[in-house]
N, C-alpha and C positions, 0 to 999 in steps of 0.2 A: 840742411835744416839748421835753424838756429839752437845755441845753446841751451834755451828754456826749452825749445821743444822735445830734445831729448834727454831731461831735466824730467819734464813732463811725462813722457814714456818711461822712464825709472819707476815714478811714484805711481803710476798706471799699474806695471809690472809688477811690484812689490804690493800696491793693495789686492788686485786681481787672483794672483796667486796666493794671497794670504787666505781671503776670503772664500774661493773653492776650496782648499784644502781644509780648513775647518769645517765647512758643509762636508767635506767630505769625512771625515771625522766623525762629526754629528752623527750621521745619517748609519754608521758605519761600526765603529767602536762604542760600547753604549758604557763601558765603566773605566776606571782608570785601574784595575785587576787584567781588564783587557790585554794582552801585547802582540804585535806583530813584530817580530824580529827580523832587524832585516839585517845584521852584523854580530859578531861578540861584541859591539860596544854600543848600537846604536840600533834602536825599537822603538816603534808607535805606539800608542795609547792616546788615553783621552783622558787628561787634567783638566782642573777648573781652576783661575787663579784670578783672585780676588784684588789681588795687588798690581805692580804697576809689570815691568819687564823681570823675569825673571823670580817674580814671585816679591821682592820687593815691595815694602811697606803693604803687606796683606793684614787686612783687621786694624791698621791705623787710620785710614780716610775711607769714606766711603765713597761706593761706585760714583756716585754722583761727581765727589769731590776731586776725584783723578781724573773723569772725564773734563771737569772745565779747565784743571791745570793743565792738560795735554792739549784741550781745543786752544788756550790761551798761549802752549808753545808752537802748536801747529802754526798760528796768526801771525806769532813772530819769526818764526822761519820760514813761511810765504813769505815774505814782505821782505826778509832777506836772500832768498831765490829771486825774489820779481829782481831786485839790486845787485846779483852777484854779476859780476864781471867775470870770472874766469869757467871756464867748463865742468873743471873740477867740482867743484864746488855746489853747482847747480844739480849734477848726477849727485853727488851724494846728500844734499841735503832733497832731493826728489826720494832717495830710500828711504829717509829719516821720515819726513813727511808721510809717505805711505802707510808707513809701517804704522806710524802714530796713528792714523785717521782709519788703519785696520783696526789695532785694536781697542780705539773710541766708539767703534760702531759696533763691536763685542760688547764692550760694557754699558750701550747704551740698549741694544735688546736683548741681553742676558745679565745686567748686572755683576757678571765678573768675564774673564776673556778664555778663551779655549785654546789651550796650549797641548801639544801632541809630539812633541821633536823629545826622545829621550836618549841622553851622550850614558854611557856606561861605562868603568871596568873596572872588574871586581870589588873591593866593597868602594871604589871611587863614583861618584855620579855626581851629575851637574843635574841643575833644577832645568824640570821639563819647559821647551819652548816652543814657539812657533816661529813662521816665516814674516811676519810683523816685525819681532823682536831684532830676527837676524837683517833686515832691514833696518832698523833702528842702530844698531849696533855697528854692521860695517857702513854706513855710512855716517857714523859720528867718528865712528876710526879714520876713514879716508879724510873727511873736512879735518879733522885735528893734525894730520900727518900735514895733509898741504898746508892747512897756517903756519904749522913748526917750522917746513921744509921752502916755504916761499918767504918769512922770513930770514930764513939762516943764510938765504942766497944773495 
């Protein structure tokens, strides 16, 4: 298979499972008092987050207005997937992609995105996430690391 096509299956993968797992959420956890604990550090629940990843600019744009900045990055990083040359690059900008167009389609039928990944321990915690995010995130890591690392060669 060519590199776009499993480029393609990335961002398949990462919408797919973003998307169950929220419905699963939904359907499942009904408040963010809720918690399933599944470690000393790391518990489910069901957050609502207004803002962009990671709770990020919440109450500064509105739904509307993240949804078009994010359809607007999505656009450009198709269009530099359709153009990428190396493997690398196309798997992770497929997570980046996904994740993005997962949680577009959050704040386009709920006005804000449903977030449920909670890191823990003791009074330390990170802002609740999803599998969107963590899509978004390692593959904005991978592309940054191959540009660093394919120029340094």
């Amino acid at each position: 298979m060519s590199k776009r096509v499993w480029g393609f299956v990335v961002l398949l993968l990462v919408l797919i499972s973003d998307q169950l797992t929220k419905m699963w959420i939904i359907d499942n956890i009904h408040s963010s008092s809720d918690y399933i604990h599944l470690t000393s550090f790391l518990s489910i629940t069901h957050s609502k987050n207004p803002g962009v990843s990671f709770g990020l600019l919440a109450g500064v744009a509105p739904p509307w207005a993240l949804s078009l900045l994010a359809g607007s990055v999505v656009l450009f990083l198709s269009y530099t997937f359709y153009r990428a040359k190396h493997w690398v690059v196309t798997l992770s900008l497929g997570a980046v992609i996904g994740g993005a167009i997962g949680n577009i389609i959050d704040r386009v039928r709920f006005g804000e995105v449903t977030d449920f990944i909670y890191l823990h321990y003791k009074p330390y915690v990170w802002p609740t996430f999803n599998i969107a995010d963590i899509g978004v995130t390692v593959g904005a890591m991978v592309f940054l690391v191959h540009a660093i690392w394919k120029d340094v060669k």
